[in-house]
Each structure stands twice: as C-alpha cells, then as structure tokens.
C-alpha positions as CSV (number, residue, x, y, z in Angstrom):
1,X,-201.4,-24.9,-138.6
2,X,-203.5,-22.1,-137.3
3,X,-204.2,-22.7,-133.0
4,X,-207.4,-22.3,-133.0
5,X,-208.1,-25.6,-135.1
6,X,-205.9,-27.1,-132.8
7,X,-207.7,-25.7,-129.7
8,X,-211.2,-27.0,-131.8
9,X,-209.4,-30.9,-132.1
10,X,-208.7,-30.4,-128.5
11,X,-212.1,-29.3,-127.0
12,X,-214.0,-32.3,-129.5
13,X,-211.7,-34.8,-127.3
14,X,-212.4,-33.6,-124.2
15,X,-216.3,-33.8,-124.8
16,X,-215.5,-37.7,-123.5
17,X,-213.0,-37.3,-121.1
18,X,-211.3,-34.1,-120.7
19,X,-208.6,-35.1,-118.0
20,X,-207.5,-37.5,-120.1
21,X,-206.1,-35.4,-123.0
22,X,-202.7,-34.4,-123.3
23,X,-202.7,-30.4,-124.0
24,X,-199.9,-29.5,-126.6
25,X,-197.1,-27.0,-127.1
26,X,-199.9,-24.8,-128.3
27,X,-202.7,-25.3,-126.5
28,X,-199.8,-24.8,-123.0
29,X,-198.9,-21.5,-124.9
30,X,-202.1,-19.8,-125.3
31,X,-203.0,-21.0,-121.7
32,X,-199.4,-18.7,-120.3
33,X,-200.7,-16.2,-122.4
34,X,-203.7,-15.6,-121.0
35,X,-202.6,-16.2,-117.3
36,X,-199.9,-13.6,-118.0
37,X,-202.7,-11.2,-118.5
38,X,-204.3,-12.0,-115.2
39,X,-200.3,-12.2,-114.0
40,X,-199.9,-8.4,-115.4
41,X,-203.3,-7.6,-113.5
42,X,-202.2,-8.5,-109.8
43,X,-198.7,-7.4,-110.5
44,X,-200.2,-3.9,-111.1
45,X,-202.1,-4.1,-108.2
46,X,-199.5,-5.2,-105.6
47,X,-196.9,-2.7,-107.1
48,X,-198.9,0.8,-106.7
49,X,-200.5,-0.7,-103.3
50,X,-196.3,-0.4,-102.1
51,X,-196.3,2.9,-103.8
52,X,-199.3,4.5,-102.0
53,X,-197.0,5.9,-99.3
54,X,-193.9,7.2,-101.1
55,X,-196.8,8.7,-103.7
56,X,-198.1,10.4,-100.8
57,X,-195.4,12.6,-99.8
58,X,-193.7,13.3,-103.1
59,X,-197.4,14.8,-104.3
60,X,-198.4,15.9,-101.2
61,X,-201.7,13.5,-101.7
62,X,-204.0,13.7,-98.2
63,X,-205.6,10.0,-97.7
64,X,-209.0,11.1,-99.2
65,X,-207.0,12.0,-102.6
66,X,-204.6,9.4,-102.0
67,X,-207.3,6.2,-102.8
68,X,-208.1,8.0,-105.8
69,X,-204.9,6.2,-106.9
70,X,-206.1,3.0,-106.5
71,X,-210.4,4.2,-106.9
72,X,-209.2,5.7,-110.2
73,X,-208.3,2.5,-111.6
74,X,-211.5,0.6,-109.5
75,X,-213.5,3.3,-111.3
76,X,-212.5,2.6,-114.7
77,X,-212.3,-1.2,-114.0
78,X,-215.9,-1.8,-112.2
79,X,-217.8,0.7,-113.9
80,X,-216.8,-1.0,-117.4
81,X,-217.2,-4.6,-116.8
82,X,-220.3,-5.9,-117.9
83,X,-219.8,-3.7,-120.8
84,X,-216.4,-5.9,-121.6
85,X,-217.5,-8.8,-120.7
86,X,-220.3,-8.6,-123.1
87,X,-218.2,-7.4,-126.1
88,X,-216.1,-10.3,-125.7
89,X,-218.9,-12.4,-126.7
90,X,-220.2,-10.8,-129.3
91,X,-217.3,-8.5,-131.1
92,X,-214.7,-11.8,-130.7
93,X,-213.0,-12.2,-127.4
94,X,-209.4,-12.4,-129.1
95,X,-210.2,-9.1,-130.8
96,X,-211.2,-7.5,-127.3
97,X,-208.1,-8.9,-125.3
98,X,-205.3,-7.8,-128.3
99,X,-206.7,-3.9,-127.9
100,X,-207.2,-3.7,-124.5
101,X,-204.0,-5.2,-123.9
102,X,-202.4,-2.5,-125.9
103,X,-204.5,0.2,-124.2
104,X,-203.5,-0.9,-120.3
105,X,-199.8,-1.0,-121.8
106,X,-199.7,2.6,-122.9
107,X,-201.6,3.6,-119.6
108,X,-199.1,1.8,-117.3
109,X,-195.9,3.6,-119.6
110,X,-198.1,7.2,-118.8
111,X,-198.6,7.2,-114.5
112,X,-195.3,6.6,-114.7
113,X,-194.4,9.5,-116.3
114,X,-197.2,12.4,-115.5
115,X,-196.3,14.9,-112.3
116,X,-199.8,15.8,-111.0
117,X,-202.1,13.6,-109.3
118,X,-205.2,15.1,-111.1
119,X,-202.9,13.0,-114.5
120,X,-201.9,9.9,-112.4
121,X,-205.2,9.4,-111.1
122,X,-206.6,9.7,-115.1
123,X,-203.9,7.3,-116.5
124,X,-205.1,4.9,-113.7
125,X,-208.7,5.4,-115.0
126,X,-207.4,4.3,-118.5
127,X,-205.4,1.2,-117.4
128,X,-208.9,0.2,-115.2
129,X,-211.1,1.0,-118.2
130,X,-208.6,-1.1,-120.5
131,X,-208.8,-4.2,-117.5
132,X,-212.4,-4.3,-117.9
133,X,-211.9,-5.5,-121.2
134,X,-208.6,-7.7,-120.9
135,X,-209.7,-9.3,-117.7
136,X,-213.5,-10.9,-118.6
137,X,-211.9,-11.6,-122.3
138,X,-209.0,-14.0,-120.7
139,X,-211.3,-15.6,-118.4
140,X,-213.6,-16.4,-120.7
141,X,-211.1,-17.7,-123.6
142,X,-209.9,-20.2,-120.9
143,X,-213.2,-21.1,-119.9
144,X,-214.5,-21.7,-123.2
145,X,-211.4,-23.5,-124.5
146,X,-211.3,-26.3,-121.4
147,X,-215.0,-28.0,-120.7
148,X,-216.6,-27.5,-117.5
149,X,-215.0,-30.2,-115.1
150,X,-211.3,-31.8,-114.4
151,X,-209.8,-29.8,-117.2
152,X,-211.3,-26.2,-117.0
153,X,-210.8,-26.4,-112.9
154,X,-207.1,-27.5,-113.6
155,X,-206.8,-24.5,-116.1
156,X,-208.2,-22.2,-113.9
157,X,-206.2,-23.6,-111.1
158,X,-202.8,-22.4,-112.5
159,X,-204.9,-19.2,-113.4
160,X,-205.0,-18.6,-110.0
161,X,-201.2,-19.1,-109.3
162,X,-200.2,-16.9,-112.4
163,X,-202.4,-14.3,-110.0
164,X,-200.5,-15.3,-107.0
165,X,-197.5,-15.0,-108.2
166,X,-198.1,-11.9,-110.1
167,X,-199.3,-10.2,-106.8
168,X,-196.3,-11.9,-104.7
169,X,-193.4,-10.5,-107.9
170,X,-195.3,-7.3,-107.8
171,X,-194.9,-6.6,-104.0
172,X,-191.3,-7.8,-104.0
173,X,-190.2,-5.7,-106.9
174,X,-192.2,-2.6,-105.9
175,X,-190.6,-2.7,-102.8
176,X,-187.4,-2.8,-104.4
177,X,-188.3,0.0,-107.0
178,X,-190.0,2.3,-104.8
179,X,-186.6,2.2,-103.4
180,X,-185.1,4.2,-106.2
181,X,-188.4,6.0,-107.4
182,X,-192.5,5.7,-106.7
183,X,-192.7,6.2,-110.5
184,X,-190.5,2.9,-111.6
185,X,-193.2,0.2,-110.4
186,X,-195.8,2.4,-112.2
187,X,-193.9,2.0,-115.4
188,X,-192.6,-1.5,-115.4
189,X,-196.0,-3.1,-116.1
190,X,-195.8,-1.0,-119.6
191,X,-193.5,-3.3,-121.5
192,X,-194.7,-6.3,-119.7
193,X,-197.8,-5.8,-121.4
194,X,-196.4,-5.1,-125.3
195,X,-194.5,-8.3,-124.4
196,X,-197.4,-10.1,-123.5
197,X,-199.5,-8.4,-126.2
198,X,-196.7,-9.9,-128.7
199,X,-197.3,-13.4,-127.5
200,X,-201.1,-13.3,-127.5
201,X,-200.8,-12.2,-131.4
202,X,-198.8,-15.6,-132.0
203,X,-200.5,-18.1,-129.4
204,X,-204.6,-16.7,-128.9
205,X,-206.4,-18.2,-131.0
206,X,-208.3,-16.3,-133.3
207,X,-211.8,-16.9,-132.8
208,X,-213.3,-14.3,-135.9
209,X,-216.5,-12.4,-135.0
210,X,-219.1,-14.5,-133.4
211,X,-222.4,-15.3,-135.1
212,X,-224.6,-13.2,-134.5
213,X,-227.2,-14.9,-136.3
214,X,-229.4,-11.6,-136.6
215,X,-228.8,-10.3,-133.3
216,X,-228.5,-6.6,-133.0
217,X,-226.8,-4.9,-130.1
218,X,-228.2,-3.4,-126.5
219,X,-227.3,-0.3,-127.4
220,X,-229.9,1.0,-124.4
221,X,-228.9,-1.6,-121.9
222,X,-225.0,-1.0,-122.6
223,X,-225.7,2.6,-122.2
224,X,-227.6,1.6,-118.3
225,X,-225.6,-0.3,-117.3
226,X,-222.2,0.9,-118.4
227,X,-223.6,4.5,-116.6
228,X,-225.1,3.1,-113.9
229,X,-221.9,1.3,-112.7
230,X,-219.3,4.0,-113.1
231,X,-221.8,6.1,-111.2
232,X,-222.4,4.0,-108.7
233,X,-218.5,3.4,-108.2
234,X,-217.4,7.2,-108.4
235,X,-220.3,8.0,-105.6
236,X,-219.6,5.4,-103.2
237,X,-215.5,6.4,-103.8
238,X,-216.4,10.2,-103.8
239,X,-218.9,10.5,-100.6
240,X,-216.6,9.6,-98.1
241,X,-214.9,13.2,-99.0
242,X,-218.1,14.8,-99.5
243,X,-220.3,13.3,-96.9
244,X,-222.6,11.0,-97.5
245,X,-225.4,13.1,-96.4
246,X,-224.5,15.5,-99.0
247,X,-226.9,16.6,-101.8
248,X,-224.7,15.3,-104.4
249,X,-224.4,12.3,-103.1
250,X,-228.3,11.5,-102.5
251,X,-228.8,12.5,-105.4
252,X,-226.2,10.5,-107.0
253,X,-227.4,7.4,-105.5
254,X,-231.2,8.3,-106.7
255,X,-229.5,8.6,-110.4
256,X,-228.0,5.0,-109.9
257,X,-231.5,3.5,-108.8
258,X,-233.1,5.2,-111.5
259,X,-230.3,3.9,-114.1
260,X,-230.2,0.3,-112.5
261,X,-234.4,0.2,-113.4
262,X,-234.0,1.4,-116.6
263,X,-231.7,-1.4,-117.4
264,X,-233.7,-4.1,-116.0
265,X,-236.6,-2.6,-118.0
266,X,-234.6,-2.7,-121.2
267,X,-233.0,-6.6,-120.3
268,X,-236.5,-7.7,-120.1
269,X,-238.0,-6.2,-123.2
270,X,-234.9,-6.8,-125.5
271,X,-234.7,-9.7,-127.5
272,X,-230.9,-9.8,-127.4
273,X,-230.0,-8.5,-123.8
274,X,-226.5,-7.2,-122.9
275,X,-227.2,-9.1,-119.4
276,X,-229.6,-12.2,-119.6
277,X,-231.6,-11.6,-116.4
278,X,-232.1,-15.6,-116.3
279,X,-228.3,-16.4,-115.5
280,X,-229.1,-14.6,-112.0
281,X,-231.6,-17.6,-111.3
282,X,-228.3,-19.5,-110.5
283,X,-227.7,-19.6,-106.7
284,X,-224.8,-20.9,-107.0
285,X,-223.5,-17.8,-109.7
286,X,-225.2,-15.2,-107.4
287,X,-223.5,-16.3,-104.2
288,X,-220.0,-16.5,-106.5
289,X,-220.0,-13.1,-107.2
290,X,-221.8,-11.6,-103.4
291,X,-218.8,-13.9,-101.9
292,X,-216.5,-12.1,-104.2
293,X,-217.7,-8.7,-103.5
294,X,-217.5,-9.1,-100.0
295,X,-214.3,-10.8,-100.2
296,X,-212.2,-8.2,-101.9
297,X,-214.2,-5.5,-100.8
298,X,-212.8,-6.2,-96.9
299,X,-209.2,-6.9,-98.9
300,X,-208.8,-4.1,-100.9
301,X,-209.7,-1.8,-97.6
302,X,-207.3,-4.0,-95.4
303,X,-204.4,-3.9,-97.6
304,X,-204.8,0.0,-97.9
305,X,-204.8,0.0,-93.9
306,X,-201.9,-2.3,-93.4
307,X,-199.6,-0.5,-95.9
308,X,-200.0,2.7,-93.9
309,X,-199.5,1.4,-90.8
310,X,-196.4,-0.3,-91.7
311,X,-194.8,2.2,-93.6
312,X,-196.3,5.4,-91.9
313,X,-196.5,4.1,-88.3
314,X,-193.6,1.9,-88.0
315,X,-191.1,3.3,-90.8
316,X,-190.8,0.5,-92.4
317,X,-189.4,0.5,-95.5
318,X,-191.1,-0.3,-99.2
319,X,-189.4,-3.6,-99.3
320,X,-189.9,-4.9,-95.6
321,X,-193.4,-3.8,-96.1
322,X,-193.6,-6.1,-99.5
323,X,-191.4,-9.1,-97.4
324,X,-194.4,-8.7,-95.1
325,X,-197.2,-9.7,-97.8
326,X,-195.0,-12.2,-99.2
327,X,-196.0,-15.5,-97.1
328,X,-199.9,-15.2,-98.5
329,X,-198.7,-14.8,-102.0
330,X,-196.4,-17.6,-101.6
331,X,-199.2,-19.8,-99.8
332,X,-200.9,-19.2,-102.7
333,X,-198.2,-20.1,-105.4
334,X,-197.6,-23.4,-103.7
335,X,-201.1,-24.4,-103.0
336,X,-202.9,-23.4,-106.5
337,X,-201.2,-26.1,-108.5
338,X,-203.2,-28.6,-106.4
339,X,-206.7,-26.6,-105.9
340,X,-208.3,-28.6,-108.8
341,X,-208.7,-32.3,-106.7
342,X,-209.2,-30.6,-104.0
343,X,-212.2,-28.9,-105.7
344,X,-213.1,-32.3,-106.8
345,X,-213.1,-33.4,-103.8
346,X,-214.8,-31.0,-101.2
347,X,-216.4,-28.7,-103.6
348,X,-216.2,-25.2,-103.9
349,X,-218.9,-24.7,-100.7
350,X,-217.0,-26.0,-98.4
351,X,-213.9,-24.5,-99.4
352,X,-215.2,-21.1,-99.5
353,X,-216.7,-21.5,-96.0
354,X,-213.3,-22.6,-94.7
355,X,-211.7,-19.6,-96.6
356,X,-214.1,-17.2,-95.6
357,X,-213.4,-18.4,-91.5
358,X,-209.3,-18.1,-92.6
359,X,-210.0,-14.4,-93.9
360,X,-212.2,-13.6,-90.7
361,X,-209.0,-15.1,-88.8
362,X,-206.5,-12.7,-90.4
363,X,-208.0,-9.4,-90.1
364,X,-208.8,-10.8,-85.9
365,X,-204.8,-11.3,-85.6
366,X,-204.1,-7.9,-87.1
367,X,-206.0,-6.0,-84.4
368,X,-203.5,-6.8,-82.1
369,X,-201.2,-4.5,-83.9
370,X,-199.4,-1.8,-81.6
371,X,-196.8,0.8,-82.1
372,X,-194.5,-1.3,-82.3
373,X,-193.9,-4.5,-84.5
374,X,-195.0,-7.7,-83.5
375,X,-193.9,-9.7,-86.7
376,X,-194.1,-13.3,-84.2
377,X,-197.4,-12.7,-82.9
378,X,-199.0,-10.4,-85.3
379,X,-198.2,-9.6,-88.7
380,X,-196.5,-13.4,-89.9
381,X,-200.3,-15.3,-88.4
382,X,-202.1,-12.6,-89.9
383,X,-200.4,-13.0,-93.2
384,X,-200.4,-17.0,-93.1
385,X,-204.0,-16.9,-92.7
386,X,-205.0,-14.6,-95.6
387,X,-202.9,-16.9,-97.8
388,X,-205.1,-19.9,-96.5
389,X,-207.7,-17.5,-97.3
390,X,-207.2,-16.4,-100.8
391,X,-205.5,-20.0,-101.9
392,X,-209.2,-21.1,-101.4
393,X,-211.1,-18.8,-102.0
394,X,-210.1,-17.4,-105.6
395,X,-210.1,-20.3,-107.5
396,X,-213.4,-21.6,-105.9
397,X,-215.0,-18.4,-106.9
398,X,-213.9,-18.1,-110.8
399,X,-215.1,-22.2,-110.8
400,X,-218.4,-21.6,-108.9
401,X,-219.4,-18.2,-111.0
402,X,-218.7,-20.1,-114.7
403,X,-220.2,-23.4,-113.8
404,X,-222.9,-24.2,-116.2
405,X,-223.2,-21.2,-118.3
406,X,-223.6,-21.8,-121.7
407,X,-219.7,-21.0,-123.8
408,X,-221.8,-18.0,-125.3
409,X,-222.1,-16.2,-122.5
410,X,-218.8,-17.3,-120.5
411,X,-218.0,-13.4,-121.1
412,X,-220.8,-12.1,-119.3
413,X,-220.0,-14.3,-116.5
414,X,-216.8,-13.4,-116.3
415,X,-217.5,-9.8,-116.3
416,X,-220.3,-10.6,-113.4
417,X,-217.4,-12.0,-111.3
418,X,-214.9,-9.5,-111.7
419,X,-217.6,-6.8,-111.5
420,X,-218.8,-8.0,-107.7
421,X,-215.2,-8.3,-107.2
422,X,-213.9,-4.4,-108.4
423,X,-217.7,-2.9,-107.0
424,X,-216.9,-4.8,-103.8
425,X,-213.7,-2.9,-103.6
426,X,-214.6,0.4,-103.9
427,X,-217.2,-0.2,-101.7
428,X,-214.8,-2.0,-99.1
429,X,-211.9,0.8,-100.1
430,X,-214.9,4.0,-99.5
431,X,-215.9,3.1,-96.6
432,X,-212.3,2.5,-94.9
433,X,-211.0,5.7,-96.4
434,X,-214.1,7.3,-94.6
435,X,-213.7,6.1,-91.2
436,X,-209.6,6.4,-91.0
437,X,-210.4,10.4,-92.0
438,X,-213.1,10.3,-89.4
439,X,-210.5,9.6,-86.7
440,X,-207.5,11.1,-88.0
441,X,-206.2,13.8,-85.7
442,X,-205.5,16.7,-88.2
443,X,-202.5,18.7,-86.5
444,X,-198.7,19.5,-87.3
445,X,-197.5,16.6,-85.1
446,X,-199.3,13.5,-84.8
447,X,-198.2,11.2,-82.1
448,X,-198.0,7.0,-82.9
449,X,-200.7,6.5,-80.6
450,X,-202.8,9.2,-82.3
451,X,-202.1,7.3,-86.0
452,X,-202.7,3.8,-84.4
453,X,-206.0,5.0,-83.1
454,X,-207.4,5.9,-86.5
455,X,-206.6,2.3,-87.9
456,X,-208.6,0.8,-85.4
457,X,-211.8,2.0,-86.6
458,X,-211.4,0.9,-90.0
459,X,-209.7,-2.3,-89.0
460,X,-212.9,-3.5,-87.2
461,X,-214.9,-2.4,-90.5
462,X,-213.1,-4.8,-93.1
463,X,-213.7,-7.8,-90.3
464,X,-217.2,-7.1,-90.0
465,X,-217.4,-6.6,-93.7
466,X,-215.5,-10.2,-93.8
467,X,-218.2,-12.0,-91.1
468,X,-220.9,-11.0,-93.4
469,X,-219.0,-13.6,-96.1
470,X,-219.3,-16.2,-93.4
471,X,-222.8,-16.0,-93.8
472,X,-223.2,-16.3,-97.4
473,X,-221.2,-19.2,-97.4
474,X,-223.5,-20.8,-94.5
475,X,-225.9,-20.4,-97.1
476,X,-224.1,-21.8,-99.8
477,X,-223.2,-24.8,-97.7
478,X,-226.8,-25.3,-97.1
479,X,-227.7,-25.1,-100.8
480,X,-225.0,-27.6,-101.5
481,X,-226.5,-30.2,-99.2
482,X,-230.1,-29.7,-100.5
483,X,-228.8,-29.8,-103.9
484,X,-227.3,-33.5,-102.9
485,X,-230.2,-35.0,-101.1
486,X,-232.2,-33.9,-104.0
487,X,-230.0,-35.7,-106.3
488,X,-229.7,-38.9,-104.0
489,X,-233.6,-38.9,-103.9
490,X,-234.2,-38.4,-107.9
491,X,-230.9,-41.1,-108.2
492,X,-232.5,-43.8,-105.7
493,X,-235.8,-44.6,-108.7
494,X,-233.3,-45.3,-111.0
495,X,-231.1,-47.6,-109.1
496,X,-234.3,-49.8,-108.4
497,X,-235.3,-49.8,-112.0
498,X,-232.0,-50.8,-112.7
C-alpha cells in the first residue's frame, strides 16, 4: 500500500481530533525521515563550526577568509530560499527534497576532499544552495501532513530534537574527527545523506506534481528575488573585508533596493506570485521570522567568537571545545519531547519572550571570559542558558511562522522562516567578522590579552543584537493579549445568547 494514501486516511482522521490518532509504522517512518534531514542540517553545522580553527592553520585562512567557510554555505542557503520554498509547492515537495538531498550529499563528499579554500568555500556554496531546497521541502511535508494544532506541534516538537541532537552528535564527533583530520567531519555528512536519501525514496510519500490548475510560473519574481537575496547576502558577508563605505558595496546595496522593488512590483501585478504579499499581513508570521533573524543572526556570530576563543586563546582542544557546547544541545534533546503542552499551555509569546531573556542571559555570562578558563563561573551558565534559550525558542518559532497558512503555501512559509533565519546570520556573522578584524592586533606575536581584547568588541555586538529580540517579543506579547481580549469580548454575545 503506497504511504501517501496512508498519510491521506491519516490527515481525514485528524480533521476531528488529531491528538487522538494513533500514527502508524509508516506515517513514524516518513516523520524520522524528514527529521533526519533537518538532523543532517545541524549536524553539518556543528561539525565545520569545530573545524573553523584547525581549517585555519592548515590553509593558512586569515579570519576575513575564514567565515567564508561558513558565509559560503549562508550564501548559497539564504540567497535560495524563497526560491525552494516555492518550488516545493508547486514542482511537488517530495520531488524537491529526493534531488536536493542528493545534491548536499555529493557536496558534503567534495569539501572534504578539495585543497584550496577558493574550492572548499564553492563546495560549501553547493551544499547551502542544495539546503535551500531540502530544508523548506521537509518542513513543509511535516506541516502539511499533521493539522495545525496538538499533532503538527508534537511533530514539529521532535523536529526540533532531531535538530538538537544533530547539532549536539555533530559537535561531539567533530571534535573527535578534527582530531585525526579537519577534512573527516566535512565528509562524514556525505554518506549520511545517500543513507537518508535511500529512506526518503521508501518512506516520503509521493505527493505527484501539484495542481496547478492553470497557473503559470513567476518567472520575473523568481528571478528578483532569488537575485536580490544572494546579493544582499554576499554584500553584507563581503563589506566587512572591503569596507562598507566602499563603492562596491554602496552600490551593491543600491542594486539590492532596486531588485527588492522590482519584485514587490512583479508580486503585486502577477496573478500567480512566487511570494503572496498578503501572508506578510500576519503579525504573528512577521514577528516569527524578525525573531528568527535576530535570533540566529546573534548565534551564528557568537558561536564563531566562542570557538576562537577557546581553541585559539585557551588551546583547547577540538573535543573539549565540542564537550563545551554539549549541555545546550543536550538541554535541548531532553526538553523538546515535551515543548508541544507546553506550547499549549503558555503559547509561543510567552515562550519566546522567556527564551529571548535566556539568550540575552548567555551572551551577558560569557563576557566575563578571561585568559584563562572559568568553566564554573563562565562557560557551563553560559552554555545552560543558551540551551534554555534555543529549547524554547526554535520550536515556538517553526509553530508561530506556519500557523494558519493555508497547506498550499506551507512551502513558502517555510522558506520565509529559514530565510530570516540564514539572512539573519550572515548579517549577525558580517558584522562580528568586521569588528574582531577591527581590533585585531596584526603583528608576528600576539599576546592573550591582545586576542581577548578583540573578542570583546564583537561579544558586546551579538548581545545587543540579542536585546533587540527582547523587544520584538514585548511586542508579540502585547499582540497576544489584544488578540485575547478581543476574543473574550466577540465570545461574551454569544455566551448570553446561549
């Protein structure tokens, strides 16, 4: 019997009562596929964020070139998103995941086998070109397949701990790879992905090519939009190197504005959009994916300050530096398989506020670092705080950006989320990059204190980044209680007619 009339039977039930249906064999299979993909995703992440150092000095890679390693793939990723998001809707989202799958597979098996950086930093651009389609393809098969409420938050609750514990496996096994060779945790993702791709042939179900029912594609707003991002992304990575005054760079930026019009001119006019311009009437979607932006954008710059300043600064080794990571991840792991009641029960306003103040926390306890290691009174609070941080935040954001949008355009949401969130890091990741280089001492021999003081800087940037979040989720707390008086005061009529 073919899954996807078993997924169909499935989804009919749950139109009732959704909590109250018991998912199959099949139905649990095609649900570990598709976290595995998101599993493969943070696992990536993690492992060449362990890297970065060793890559460094065998490659002689200065810290400009250096977040090309990780930009490279941010690049490919963010610039691409909508565009995949959007072709899982309409080209068939099983179609979409099966070839990019095999795409970020071959990538993966080539950074770990090129020897210049110019061809590391290009295989990273295919794997983040090939995530831009896997990524918004897997979220939105789950989303579509479990209705909006217990089941899809439960779904997208062990989502979030396949992502956990992908990022937590990834840091522990790079650290133990880097060990031998920077190039091993490049390459292990490459057979995890055929092996996944395998499974996803067996247990996806296959969906066919949408109905299109006469609709032709935005050729012109793919174009915009698709352009517009990965220029956007490569200025706001590249003018930290260049200056941000430079020529290039304004001009860049004009080209981006110019772009980003054009699009909106072409969304409006076209009967079949790439983008609908009316999902962004959603508060709740459009704070989703600003909280997201500004969430990962302070994480992806923090994690790239941390890494050198325990590796670089205090000589810690790959695997001490992963150990020290590990109690978020696992905070994560152990608290995700019970983040769908306590959605239910607080909401995802709430929980993003608290998360938000956790994050804001972390990167507060870290500026106490010195020259030496204070694991007690530094790095372990600092850590147990950004799991708090993420074990709230991510799942609340995935549930908050796909609530009510219509299953036909659960890709395009999707690829609105994980846009904010790979834009946000390249902006979070640019801007870091630019003020450690600012207030790096460039000489033969650079003294602890001299290294230490060029973290600050940047340190101080990803929490004021983070205190900006804090105020969108003020706002979205706000909303939320508006939202409920209004629906107390519509509810009270009816009780007295009743």
């Amino acid at each position: 019997m073919q899954l996807h009339a078993i997924v169909l039977v499935v989804i009919e039930s749950t139109t009732t009562s959704t909590s109250d249906v018991r998912w199959g064999p099949r139905l649990w299979g095609a649900l570990v596929v598709l976290c595995g993909v998101v599993f493969l995703d943070a696992l990536d992440v993690s492992m060449v964020g362990v890297a970065l150092p060793a890559i460094r000095e065998d490659l002689n890679m200065s810290t400009a070139a250096l977040q090309w390693v990780v930009s490279g793939y941010i690049l490919g990723y963010g610039g691409l998103l909508l565009l995949g998001g959007r072709a899982a809707d309409l080209l068939g989202r099983r179609r979409v995941l099966l070839v990019a799958l095999a795409i970020f597979s071959v990538g993966s098996l080539a950074a770990g086998l090129v020897s210049s950086p110019e061809l590391l930093i290009a295989a990273r651009f295919v794997k983040g070109v090939a995530a831009a389609f896997t990524a918004p393809a897997a979220l939105s098969i789950i989303t579509t397949t479990f209705h909006e409420g217990p089941a899809r938050n439960r779904a997208l609750s062990i989502f979030a701990v396949c992502a956990a514990s992908g990022f937590s496996l990834g840091l522990v096994a790079s650290g133990l790879l880097t060990e031998i060779g920077w190039r091993w945790p490049l390459l292990l993702p490459g057979p995890i992905g055929l092996i996944i791709l395998i499974a996803a042939i067996k247990f996806v179900p296959n969906d066919g090519r949408p109905e299109r029912n006469g609709q032709g594609y935005d050729v012109g707003g793919a174009i915009t939009s698709t352009a517009a991002m990965l220029l956007l992304v490569f200025t706001i990575v590249q003018a930290p190197e260049i200056g941000w005054a430079n020529p290039f760079t304004i001009v860049s930026f004009v080209v981006v504005l110019a772009l980003l019009t054009a699009f909106v001119v072409i969304e409006r006019r076209s009967s079949h959009p790439l983008v609908r311009l009316g999902i962004l009437r959603s508060g709740s979607l459009v704070r989703a994916n600003l909280g997201a932006m500004i969430f990962f954008g302070s994480y992806v710059g923090f994690q790239f300050i941390v890494m050198q300043y325990m590796q670089r600064l205090l000589g810690w080794s790959a695997i001490e530096t992963a150990l020290a990571f590990l109690p978020a991840a696992i905070i994560v792991a152990a608290s995700s398989t019970k983040m769908d009641k306590v959605i239910e029960r607080f909401g995802t306003p709430r929980l993003l506020m608290i998360g938000i103040l956790a994050l804001v926390g972390s990167y507060a306890f870290m500026l106490g670092m010195d020259v030496s290691a204070n694991i007690i009174g530094v790095v372990l609070p600092s850590m147990l705080l950004l799991g708090v941080a993420c074990a709230l935040s991510i799942t609340s954001f995935n549930i908050q950006a796909t609530a009510g949008v219509e299953d036909e355009e659960q890709g395009l949401a999707s690829g609105l989320v994980n846009t904010s969130l790979q834009v946000g890091g390249a902006i979070g990741l640019a801007i870091v990059t630019a003020v450690i280089s600012a207030n790096e001492t460039h000489t033969a021999q650079v003294t602890p204190d001299e290294l230490l003081a060029s973290y600050f800087p940047g340190l101080a940037v990803v929490a004021g980044i983070a205190v900006i979040g804090v105020i969108v989720a003020v706002s979205g707390i706000i909303a939320s209680r508006k939202e409920n008086k209004a629906r107390a005061i519509q509810a009270e009529p009816e009780l007295v007619n009743a």
